[in-house]
PDB file of N, CA, C and O in Angstrom, chain B, residues numbered from 101:
ATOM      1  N   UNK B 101      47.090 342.889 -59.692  1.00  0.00           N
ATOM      2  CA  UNK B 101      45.876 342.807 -60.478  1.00  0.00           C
ATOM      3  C   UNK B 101      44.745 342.364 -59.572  1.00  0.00           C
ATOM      4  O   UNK B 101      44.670 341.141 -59.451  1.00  0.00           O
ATOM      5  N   UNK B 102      43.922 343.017 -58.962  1.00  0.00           N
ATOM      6  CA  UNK B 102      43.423 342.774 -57.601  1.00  0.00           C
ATOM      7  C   UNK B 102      41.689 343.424 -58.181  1.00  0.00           C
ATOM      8  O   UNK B 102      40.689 343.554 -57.476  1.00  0.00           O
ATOM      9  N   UNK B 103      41.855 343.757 -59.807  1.00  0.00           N
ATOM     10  CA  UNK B 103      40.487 344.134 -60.135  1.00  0.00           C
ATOM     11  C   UNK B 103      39.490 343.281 -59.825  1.00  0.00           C
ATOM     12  O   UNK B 103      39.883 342.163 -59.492  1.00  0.00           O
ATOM     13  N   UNK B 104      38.509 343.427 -59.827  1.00  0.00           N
ATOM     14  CA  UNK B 104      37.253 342.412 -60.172  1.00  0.00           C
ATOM     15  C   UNK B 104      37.429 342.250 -61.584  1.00  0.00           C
ATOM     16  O   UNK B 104      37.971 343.086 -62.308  1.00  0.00           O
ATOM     17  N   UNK B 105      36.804 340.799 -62.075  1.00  0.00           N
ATOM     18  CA  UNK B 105      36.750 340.330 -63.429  1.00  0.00           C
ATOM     19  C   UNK B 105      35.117 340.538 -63.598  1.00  0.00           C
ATOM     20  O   UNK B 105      34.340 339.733 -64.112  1.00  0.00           O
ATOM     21  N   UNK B 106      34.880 341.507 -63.173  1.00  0.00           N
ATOM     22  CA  UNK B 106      32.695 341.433 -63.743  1.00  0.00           C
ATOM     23  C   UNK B 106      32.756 342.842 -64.038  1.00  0.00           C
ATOM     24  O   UNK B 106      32.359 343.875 -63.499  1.00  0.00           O
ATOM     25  N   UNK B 107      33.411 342.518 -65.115  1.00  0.00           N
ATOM     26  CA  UNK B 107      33.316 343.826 -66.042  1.00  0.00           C
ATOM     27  C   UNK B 107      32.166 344.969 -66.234  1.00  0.00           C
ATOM     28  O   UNK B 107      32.226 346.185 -66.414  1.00  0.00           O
ATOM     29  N   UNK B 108      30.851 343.826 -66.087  1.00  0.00           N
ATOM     30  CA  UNK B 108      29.484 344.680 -66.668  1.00  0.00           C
ATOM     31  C   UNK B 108      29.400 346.103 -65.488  1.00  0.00           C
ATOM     32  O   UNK B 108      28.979 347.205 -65.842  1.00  0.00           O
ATOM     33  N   UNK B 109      29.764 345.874 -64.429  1.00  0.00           N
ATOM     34  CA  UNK B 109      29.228 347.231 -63.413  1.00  0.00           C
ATOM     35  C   UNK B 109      30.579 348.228 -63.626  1.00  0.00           C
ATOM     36  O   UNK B 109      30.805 349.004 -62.698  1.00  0.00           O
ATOM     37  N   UNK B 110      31.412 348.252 -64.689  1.00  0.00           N
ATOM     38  CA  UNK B 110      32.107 349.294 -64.967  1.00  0.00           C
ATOM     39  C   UNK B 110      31.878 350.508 -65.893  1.00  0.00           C
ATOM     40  O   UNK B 110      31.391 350.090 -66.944  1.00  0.00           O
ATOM     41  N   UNK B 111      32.015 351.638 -65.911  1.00  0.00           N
ATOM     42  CA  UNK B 111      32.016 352.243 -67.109  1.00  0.00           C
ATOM     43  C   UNK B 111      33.020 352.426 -68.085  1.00  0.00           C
ATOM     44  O   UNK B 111      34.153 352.430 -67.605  1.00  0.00           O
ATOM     45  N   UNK B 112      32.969 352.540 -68.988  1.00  0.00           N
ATOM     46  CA  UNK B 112      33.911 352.735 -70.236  1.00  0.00           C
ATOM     47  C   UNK B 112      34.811 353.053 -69.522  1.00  0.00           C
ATOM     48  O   UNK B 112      35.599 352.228 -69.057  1.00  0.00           O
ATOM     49  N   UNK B 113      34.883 354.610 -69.242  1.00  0.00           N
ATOM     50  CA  UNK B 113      36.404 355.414 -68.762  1.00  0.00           C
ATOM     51  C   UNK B 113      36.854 354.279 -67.511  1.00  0.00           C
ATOM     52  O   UNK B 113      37.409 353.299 -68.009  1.00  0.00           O
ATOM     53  N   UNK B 114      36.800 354.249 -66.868  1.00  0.00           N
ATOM     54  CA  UNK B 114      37.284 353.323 -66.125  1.00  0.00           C
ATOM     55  C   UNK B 114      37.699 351.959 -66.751  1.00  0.00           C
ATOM     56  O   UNK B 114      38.829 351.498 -66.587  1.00  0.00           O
ATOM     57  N   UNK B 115      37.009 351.514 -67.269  1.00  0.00           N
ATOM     58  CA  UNK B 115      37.614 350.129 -68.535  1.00  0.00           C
ATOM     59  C   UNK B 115      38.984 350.806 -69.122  1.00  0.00           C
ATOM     60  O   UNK B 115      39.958 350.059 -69.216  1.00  0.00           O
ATOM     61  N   UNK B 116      39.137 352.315 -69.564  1.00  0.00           N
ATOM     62  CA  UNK B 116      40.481 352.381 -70.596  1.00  0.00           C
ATOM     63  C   UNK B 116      41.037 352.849 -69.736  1.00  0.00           C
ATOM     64  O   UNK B 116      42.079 353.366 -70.138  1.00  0.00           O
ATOM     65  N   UNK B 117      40.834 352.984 -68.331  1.00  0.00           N
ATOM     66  CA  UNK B 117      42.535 353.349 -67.085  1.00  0.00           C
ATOM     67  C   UNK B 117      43.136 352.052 -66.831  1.00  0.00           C
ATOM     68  O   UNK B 117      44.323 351.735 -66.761  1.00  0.00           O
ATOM     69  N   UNK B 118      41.986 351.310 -66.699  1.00  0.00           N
ATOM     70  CA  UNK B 118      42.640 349.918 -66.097  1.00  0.00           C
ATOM     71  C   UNK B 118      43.039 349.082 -67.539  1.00  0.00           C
ATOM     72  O   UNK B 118      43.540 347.978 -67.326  1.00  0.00           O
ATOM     73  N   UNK B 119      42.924 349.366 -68.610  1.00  0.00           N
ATOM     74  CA  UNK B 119      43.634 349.018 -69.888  1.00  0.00           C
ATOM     75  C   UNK B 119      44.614 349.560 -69.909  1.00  0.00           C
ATOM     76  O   UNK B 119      45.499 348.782 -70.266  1.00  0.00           O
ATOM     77  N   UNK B 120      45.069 350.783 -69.660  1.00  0.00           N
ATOM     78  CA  UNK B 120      46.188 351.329 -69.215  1.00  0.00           C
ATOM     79  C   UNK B 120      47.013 350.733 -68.683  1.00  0.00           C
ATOM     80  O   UNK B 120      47.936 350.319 -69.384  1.00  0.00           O
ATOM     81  N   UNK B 121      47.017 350.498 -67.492  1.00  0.00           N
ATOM     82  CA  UNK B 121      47.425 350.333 -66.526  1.00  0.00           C
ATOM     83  C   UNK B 121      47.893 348.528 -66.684  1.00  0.00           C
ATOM     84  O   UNK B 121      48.983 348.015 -66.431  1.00  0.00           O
ATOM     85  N   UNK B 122      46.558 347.844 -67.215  1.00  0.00           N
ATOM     86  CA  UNK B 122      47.165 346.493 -67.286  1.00  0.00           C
ATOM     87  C   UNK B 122      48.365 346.315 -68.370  1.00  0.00           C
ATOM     88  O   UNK B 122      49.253 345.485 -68.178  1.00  0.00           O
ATOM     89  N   UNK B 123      48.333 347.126 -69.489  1.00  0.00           N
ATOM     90  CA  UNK B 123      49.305 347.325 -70.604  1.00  0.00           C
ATOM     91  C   UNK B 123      50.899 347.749 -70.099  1.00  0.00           C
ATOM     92  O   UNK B 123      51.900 347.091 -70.384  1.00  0.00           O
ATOM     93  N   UNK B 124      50.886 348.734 -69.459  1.00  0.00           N
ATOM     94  CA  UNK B 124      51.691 349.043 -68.917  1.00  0.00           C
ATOM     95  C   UNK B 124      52.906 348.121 -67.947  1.00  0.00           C
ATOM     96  O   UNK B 124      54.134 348.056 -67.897  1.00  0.00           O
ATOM     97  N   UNK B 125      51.883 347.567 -67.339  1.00  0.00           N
ATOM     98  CA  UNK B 125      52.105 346.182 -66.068  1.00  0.00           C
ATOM     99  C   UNK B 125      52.799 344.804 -67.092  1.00  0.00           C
ATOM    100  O   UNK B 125      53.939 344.350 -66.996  1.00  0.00           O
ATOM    101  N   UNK B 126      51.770 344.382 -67.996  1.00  0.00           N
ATOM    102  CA  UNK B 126      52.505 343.627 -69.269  1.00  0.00           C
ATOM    103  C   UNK B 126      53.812 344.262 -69.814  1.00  0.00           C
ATOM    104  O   UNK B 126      54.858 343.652 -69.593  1.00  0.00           O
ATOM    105  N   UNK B 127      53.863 345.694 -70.663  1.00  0.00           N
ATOM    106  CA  UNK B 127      55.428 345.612 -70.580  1.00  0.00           C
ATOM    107  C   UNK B 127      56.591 345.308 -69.389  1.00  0.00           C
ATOM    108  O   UNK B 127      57.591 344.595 -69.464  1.00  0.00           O
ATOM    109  N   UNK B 128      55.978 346.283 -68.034  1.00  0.00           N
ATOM    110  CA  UNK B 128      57.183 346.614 -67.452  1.00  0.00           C
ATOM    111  C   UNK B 128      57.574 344.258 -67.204  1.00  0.00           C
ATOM    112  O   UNK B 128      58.637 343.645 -67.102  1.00  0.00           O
ATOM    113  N   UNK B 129      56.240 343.810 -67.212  1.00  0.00           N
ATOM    114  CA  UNK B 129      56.706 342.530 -66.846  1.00  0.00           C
ATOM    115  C   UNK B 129      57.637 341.661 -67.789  1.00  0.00           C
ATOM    116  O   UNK B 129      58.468 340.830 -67.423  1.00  0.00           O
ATOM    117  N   UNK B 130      57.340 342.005 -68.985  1.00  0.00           N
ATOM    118  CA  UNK B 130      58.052 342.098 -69.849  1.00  0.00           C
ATOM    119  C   UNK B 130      59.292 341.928 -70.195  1.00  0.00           C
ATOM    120  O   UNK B 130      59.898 340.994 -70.721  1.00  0.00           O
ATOM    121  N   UNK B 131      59.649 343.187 -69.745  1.00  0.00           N
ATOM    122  CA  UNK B 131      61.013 343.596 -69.701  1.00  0.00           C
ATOM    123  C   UNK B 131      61.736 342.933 -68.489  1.00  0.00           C
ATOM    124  O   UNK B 131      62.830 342.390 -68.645  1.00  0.00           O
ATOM    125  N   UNK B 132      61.125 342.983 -67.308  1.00  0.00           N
ATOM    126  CA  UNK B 132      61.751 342.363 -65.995  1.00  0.00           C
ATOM    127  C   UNK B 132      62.408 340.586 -66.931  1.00  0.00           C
ATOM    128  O   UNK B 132      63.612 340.345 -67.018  1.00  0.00           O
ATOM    129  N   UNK B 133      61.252 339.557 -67.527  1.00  0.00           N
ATOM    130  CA  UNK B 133      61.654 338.400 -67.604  1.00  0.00           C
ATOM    131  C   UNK B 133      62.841 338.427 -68.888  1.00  0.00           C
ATOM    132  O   UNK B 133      63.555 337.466 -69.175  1.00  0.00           O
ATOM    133  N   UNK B 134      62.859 339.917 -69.647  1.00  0.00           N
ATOM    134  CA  UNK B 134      64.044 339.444 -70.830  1.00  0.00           C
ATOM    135  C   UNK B 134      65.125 339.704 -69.650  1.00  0.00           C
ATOM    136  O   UNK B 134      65.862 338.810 -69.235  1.00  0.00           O
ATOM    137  N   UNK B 135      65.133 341.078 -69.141  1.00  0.00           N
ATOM    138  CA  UNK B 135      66.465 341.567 -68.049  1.00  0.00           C
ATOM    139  C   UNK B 135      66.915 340.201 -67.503  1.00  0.00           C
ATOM    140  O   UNK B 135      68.010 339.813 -67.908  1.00  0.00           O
ATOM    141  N   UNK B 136      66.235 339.401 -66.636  1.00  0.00           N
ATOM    142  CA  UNK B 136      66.161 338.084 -65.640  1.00  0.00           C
ATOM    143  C   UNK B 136      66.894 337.327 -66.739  1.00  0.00           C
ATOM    144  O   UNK B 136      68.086 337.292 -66.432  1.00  0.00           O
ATOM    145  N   UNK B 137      66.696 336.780 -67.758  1.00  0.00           N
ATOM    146  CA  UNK B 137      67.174 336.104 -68.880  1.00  0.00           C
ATOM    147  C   UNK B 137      68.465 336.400 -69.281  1.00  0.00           C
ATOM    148  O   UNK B 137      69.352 335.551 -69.363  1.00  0.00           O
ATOM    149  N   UNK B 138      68.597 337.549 -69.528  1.00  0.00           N
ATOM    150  CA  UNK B 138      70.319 338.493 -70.288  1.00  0.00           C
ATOM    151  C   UNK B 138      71.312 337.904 -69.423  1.00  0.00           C
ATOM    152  O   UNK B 138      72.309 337.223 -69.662  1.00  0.00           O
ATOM    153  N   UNK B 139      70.370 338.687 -67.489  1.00  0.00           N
ATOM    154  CA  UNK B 139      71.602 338.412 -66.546  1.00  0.00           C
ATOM    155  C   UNK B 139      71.747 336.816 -66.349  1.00  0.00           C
ATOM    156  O   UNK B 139      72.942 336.524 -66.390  1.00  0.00           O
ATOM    157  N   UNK B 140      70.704 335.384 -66.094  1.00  0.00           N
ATOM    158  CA  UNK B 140      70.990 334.911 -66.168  1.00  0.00           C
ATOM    159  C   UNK B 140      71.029 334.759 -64.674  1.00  0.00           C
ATOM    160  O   UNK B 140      71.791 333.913 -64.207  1.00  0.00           O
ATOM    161  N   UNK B 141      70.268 335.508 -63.858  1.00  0.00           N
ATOM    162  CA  UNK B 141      69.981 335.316 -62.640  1.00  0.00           C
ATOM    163  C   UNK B 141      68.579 335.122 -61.525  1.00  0.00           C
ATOM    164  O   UNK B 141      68.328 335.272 -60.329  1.00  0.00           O
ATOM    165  N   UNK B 142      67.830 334.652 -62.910  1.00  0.00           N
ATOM    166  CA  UNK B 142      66.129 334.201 -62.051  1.00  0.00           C
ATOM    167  C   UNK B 142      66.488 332.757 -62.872  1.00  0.00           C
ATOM    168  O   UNK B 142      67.043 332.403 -63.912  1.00  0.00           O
ATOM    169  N   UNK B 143      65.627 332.020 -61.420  1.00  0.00           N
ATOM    170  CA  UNK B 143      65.427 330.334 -61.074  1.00  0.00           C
ATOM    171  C   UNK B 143      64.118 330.196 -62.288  1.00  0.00           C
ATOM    172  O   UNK B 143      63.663 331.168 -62.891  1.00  0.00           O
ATOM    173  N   UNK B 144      63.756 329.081 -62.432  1.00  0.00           N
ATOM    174  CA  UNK B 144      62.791 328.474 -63.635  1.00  0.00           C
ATOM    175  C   UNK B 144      61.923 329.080 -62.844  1.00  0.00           C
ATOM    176  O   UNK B 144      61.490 330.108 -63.364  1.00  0.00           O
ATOM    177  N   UNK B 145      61.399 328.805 -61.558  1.00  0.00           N
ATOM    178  CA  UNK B 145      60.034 328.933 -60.842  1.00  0.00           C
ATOM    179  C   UNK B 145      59.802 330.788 -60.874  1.00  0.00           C
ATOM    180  O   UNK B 145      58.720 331.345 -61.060  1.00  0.00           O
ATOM    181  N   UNK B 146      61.132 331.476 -60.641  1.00  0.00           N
ATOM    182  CA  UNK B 146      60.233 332.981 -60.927  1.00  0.00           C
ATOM    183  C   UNK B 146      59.924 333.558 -62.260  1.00  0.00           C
ATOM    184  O   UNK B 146      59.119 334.451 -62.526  1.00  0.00           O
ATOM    185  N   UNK B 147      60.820 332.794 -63.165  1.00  0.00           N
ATOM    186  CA  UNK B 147      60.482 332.607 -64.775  1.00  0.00           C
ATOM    187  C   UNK B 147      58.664 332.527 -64.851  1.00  0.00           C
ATOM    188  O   UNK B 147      57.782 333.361 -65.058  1.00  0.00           O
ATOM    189  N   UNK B 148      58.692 331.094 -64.569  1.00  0.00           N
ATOM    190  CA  UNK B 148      57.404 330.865 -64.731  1.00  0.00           C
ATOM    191  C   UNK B 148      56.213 331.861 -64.164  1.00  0.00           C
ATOM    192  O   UNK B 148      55.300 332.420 -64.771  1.00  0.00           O
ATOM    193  N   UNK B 149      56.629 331.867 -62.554  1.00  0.00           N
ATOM    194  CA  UNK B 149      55.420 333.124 -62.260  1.00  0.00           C
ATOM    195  C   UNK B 149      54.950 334.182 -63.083  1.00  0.00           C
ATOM    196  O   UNK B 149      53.803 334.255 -63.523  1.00  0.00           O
ATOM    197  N   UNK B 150      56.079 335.197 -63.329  1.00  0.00           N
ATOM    198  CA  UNK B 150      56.160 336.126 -64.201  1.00  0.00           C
ATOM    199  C   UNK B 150      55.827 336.083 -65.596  1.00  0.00           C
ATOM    200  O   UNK B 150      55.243 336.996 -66.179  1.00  0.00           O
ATOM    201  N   UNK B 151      56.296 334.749 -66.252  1.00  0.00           N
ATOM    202  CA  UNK B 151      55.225 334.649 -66.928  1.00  0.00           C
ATOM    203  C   UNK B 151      53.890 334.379 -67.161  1.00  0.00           C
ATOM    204  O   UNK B 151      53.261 334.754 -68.151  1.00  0.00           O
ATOM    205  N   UNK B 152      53.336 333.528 -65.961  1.00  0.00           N
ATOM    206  CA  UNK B 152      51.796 333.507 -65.527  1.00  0.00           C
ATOM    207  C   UNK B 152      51.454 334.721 -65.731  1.00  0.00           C
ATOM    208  O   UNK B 152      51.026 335.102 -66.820  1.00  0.00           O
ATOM    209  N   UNK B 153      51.593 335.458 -64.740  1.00  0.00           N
ATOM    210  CA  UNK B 153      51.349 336.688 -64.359  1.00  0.00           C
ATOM    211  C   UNK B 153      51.060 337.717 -65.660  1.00  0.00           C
ATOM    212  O   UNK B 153      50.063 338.435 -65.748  1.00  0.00           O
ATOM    213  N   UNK B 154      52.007 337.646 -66.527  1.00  0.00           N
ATOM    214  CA  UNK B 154      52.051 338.900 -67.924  1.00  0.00           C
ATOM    215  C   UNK B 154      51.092 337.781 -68.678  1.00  0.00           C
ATOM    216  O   UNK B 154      50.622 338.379 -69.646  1.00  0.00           O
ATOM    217  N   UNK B 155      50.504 336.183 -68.662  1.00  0.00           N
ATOM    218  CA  UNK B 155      49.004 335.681 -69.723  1.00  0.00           C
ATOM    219  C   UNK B 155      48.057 336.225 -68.927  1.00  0.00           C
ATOM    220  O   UNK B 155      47.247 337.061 -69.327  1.00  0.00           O
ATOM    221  N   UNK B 156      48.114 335.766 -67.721  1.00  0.00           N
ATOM    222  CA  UNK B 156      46.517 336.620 -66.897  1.00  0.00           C
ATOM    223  C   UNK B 156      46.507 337.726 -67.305  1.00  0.00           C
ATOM    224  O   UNK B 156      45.424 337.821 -67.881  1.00  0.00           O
ATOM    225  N   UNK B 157      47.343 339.229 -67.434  1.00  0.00           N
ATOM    226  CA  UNK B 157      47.401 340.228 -68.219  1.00  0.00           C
ATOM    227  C   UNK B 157      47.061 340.348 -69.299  1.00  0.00           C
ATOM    228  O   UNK B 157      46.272 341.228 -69.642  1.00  0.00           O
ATOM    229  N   UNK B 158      47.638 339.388 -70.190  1.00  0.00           N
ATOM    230  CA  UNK B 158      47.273 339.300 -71.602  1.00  0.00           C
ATOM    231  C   UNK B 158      45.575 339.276 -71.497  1.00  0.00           C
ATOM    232  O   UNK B 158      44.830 340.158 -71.921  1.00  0.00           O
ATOM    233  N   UNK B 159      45.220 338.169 -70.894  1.00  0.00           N
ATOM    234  CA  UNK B 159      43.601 338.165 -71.084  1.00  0.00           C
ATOM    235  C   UNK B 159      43.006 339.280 -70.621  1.00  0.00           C
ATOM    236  O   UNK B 159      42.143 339.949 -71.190  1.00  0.00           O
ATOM    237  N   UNK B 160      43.585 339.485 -69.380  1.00  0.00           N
ATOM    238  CA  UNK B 160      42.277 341.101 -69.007  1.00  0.00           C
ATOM    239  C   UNK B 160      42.183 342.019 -69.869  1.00  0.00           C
ATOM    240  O   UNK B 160      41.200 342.728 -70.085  1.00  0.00           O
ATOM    241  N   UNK B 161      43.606 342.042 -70.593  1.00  0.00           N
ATOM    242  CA  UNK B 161      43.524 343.299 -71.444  1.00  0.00           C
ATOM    243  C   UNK B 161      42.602 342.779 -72.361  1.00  0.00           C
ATOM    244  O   UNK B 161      41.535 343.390 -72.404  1.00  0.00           O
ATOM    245  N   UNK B 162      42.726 341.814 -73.110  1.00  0.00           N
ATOM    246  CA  UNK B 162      41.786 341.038 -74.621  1.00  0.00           C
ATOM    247  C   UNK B 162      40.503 340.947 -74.399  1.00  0.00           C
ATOM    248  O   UNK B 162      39.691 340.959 -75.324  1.00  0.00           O
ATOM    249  N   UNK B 163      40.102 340.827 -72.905  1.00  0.00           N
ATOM    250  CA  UNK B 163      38.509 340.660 -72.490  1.00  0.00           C
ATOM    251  C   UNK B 163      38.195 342.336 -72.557  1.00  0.00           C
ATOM    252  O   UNK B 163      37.460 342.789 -73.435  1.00  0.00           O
ATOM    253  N   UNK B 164      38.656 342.959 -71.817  1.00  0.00           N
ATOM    254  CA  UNK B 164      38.467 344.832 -72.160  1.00  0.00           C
ATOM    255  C   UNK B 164      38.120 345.401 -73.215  1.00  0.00           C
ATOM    256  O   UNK B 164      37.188 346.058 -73.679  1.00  0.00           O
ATOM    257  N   UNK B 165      39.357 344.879 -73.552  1.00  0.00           N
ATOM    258  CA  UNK B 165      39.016 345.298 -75.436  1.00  0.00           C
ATOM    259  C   UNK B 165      38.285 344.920 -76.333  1.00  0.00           C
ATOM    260  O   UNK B 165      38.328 345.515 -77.410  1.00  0.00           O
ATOM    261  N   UNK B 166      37.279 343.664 -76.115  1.00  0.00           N
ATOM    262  CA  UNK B 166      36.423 343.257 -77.244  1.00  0.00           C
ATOM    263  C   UNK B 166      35.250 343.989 -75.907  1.00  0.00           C
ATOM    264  O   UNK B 166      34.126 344.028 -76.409  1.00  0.00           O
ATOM    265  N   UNK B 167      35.224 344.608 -74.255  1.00  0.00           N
ATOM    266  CA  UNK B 167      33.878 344.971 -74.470  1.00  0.00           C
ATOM    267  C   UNK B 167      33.702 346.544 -74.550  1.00  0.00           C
ATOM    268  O   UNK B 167      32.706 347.213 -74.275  1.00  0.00           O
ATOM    269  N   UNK B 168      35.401 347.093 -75.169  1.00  0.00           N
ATOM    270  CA  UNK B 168      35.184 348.429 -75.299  1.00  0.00           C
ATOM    271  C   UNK B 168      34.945 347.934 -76.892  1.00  0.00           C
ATOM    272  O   UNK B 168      33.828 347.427 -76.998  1.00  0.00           O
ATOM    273  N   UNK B 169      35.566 347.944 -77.938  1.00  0.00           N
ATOM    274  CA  UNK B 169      35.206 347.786 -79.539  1.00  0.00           C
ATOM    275  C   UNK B 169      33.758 347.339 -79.569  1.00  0.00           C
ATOM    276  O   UNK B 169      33.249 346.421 -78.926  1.00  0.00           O
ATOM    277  N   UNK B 170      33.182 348.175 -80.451  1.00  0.00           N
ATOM    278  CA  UNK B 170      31.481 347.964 -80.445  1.00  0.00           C
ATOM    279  C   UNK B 170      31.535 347.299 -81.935  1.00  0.00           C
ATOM    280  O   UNK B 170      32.150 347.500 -82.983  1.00  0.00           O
ATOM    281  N   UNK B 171      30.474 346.331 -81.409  1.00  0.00           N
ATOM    282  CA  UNK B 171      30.235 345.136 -82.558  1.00  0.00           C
ATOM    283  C   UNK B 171      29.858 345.562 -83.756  1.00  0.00           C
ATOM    284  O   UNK B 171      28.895 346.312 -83.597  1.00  0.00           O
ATOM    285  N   UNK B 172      30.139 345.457 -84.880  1.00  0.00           N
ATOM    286  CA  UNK B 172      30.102 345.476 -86.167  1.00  0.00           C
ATOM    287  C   UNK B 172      29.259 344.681 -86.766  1.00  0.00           C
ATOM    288  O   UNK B 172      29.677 343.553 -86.508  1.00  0.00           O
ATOM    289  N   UNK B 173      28.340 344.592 -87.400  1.00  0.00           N
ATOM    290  CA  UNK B 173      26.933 344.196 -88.087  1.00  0.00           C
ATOM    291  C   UNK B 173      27.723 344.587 -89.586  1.00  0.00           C
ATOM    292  O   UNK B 173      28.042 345.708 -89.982  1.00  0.00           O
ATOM    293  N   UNK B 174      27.922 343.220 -90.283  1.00  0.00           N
ATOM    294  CA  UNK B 174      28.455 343.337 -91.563  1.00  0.00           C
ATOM    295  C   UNK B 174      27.623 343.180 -92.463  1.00  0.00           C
ATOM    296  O   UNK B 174      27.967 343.259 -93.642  1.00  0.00           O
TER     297      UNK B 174
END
């Protein structure tokens, strides 16, 4: 995840590849920490990384997405 976080000098299409792409990165990470878990063969400390790693994900994607969804005037 080596993006810049200054969203404003992006355009849209480029905002929904790298939404892509961060989504994608969240499952496959995902899946790596249940697999690691089943087998019963990752240490607490790569636990933890990996899960760092898939919240920093979580947010890029959640920051993307409220500045692709256009604001609603109720």
């Amino acid at each position: 995840m080596n993006a810049p976080t200054d969203l404003s000098m992006k355009t849209d299409e480029v905002l929904r590849v790298e939404l892509a792409v961060f989504r994608r990165e969240h499952r496959d990470l995902d899946d790596a920490i249940h697999a690691l878990v089943e087998k019963g063969t990752a240490d607490q400390l790569t636990l933890q990384r990996l899960k760092k790693r898939k919240l920093r994900l979580k947010d890029m994607i959640a920051i993307i997405e409220d500045r692709l969804t256009p604001d609603i005037i109720a």
